[in-house]
PLY file of the C-alpha trace (Angstrom):
ply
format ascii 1.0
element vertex 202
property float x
property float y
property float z
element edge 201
property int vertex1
property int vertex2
end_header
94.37 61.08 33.85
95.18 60.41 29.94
92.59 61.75 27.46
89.03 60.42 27.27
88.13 58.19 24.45
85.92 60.11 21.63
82.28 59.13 21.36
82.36 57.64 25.13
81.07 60.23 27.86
83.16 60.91 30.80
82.09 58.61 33.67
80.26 56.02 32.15
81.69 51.98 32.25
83.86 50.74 29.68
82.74 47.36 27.78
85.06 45.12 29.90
83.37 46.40 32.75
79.74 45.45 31.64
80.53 42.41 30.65
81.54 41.66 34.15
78.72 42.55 35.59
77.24 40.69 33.33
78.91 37.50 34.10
78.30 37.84 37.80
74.33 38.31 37.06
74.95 34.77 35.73
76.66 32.92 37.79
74.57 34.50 41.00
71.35 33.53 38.55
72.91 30.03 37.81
73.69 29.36 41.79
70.51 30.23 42.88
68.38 27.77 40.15
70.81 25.07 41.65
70.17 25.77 45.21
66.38 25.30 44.48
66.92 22.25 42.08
68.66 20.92 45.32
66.12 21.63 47.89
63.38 19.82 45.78
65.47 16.97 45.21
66.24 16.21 48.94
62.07 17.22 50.10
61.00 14.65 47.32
63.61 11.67 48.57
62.53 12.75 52.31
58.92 11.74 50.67
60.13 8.83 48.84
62.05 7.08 52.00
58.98 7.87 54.86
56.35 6.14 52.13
58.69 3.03 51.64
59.37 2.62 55.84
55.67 3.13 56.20
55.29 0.33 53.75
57.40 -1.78 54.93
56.19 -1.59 58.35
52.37 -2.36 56.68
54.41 -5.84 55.09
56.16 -6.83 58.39
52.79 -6.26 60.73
50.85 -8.38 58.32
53.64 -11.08 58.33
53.14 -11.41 62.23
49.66 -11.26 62.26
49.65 -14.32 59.81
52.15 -15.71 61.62
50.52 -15.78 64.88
47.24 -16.81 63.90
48.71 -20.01 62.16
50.31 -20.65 65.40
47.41 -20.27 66.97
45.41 -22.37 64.95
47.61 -25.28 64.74
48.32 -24.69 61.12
52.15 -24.08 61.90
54.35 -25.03 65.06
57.85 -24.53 65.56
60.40 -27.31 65.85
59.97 -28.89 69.33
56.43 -27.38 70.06
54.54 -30.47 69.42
52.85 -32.55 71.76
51.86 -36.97 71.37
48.43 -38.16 71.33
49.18 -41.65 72.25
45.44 -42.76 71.87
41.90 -41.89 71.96
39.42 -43.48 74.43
35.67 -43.19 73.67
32.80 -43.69 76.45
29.41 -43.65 74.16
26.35 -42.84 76.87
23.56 -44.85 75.17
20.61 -47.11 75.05
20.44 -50.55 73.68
18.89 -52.14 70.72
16.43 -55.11 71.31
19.28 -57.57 71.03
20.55 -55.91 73.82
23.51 -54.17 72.00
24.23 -51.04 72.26
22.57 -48.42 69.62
25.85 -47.14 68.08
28.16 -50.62 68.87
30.43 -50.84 71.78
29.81 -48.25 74.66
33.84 -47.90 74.98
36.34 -48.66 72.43
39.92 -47.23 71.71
41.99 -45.86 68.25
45.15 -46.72 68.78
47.82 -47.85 66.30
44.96 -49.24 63.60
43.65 -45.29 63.74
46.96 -44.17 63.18
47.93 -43.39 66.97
50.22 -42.92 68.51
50.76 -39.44 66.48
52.46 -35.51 66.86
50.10 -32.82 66.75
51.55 -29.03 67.59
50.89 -27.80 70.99
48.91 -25.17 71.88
46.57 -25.89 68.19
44.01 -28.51 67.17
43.63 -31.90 65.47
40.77 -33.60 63.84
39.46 -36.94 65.03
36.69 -38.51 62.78
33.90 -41.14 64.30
32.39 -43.25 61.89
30.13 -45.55 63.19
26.52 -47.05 62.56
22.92 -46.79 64.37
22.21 -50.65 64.91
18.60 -49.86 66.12
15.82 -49.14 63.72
14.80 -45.76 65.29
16.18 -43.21 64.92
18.75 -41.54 67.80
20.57 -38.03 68.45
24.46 -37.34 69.02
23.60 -34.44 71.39
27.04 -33.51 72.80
30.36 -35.33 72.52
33.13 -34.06 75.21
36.89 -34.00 75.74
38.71 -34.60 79.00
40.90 -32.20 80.31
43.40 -30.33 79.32
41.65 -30.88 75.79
38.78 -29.17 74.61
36.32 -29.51 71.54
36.55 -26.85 69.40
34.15 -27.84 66.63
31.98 -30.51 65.35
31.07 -31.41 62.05
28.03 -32.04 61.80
26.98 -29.64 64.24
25.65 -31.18 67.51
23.27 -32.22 67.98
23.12 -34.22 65.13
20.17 -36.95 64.28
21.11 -40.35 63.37
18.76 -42.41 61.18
17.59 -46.29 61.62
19.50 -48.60 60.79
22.35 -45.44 59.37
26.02 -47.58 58.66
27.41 -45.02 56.94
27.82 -42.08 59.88
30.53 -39.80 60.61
31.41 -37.48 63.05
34.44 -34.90 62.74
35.63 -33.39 65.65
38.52 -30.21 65.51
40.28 -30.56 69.17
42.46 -28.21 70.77
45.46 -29.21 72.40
47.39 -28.13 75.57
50.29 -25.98 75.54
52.79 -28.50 77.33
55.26 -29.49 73.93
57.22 -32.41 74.09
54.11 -34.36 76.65
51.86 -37.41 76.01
48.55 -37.74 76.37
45.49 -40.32 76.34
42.68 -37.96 74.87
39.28 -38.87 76.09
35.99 -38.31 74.89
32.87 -38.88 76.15
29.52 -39.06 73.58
26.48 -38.59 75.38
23.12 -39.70 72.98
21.05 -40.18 76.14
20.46 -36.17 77.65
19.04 -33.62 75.43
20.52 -30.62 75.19
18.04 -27.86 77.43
17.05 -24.84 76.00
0 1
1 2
2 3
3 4
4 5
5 6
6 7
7 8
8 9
9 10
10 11
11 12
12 13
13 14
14 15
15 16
16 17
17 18
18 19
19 20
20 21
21 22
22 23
23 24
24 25
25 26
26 27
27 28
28 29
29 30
30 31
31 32
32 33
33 34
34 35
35 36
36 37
37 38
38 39
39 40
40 41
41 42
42 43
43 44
44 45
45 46
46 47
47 48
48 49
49 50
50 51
51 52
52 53
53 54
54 55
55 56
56 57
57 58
58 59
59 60
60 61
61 62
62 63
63 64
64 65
65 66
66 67
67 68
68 69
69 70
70 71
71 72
72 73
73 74
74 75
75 76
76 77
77 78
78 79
79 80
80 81
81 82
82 83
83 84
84 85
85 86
86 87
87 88
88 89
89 90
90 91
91 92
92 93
93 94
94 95
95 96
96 97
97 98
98 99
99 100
100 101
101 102
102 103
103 104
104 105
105 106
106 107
107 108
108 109
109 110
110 111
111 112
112 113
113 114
114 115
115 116
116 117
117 118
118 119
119 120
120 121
121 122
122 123
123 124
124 125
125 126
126 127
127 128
128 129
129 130
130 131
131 132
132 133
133 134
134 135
135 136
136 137
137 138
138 139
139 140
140 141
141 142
142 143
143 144
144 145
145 146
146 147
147 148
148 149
149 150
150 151
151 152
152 153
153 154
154 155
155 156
156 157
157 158
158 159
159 160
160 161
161 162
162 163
163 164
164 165
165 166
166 167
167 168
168 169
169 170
170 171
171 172
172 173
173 174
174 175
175 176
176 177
177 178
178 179
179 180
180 181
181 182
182 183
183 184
184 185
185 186
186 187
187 188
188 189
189 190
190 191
191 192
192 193
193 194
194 195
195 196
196 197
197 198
198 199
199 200
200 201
């Protein structure tokens, strides 16, 4: 061994040394920040992605439960899924005015191309057929229940039934909402059948 150094004691590190340990206190320091750094980035885009496919599966549920209930309700039909109404025949069950007419005019009559018939209404939904008509007698009568024919069905009426029609009346109206069948691309005569002679029991 060649002489010790003066003013260093015998066994302890030289500067070059220490400043390698140093450096590897670093860099083992320095690594392990990173690692962690890491780790936090990947748990908060593991966050990030679940909340957005979670969202998006909100969006697309709500799209098909829109979807189907416009379907359902006739507001929307796909090309192809629509069905003809070629005309509307209407039986009025009624009494007769003095004159010997009947209290709200003929007691069958037809819309057909004057009413806008035939016409394409979506399968499986609803259309709206509106009555206006007078009350020729002086007293005054009810609408209590208007029906469709099969495969049809009434869905609503506007005013609700029954309804009371004043005397002598030449300005009433009667909306009906009808649902359709589900047979697309078929044509139909849709009848209906007002009855202002039974009162509704109960």
């Amino acid at each position: 061994m060649g002489p010790t150094p003066l003013g260093l004691p015998q066994g302890l590190p030289c500067r070059s040394e220490i400043d390698n340990l140093g450096a590897r206190s670093v860099g083992t320091d320095g690594g392990r920040s990173r690692g962690v750094a890491s780790e936090g980035d990947s748990v908060n885009r593991h966050v990030w992605t679940r909340r957005r496919i979670i969202g998006l599966t909100v969006v697309v549920v709500a799209a098909v439960i829109v979807l189907l209930v416009s379907f359902g309700l006739g507001w929307i039909s796909l090309p192809g899924s629509q069905l003809t109404i070629s005309s509307v025949h209407w039986t009025v069950e009624q009494g007769t005015t003095p004159s010997g007419s009947g209290w709200f005019g003929p007691s069958e009559f037809n819309f057909t191309a004057a009413n806008g018939y035939p016409k394409q209404v979506a399968a499986g939904g609803q259309f709206t057929v509106t009555w206006l008509f007078e009350n020729f007698d002086s007293a005054n009568h009810t609408i209590y229940s208007i029906l469709a024919g099969s495969p049809f069905i009434i869905r609503s009426a506007s005013p609700t039934l029954p309804a009371l029609i004043p005397g002598g009346s030449d300005s009433a109206e009667i909306q009906l909402t009808v649902g359709t069948p589900t047979g697309a691309g078929s044509s139909w005569v849709l009848d209906l059948t007002v009855d202002a002679l039974t009162p509704l029991s109960g």
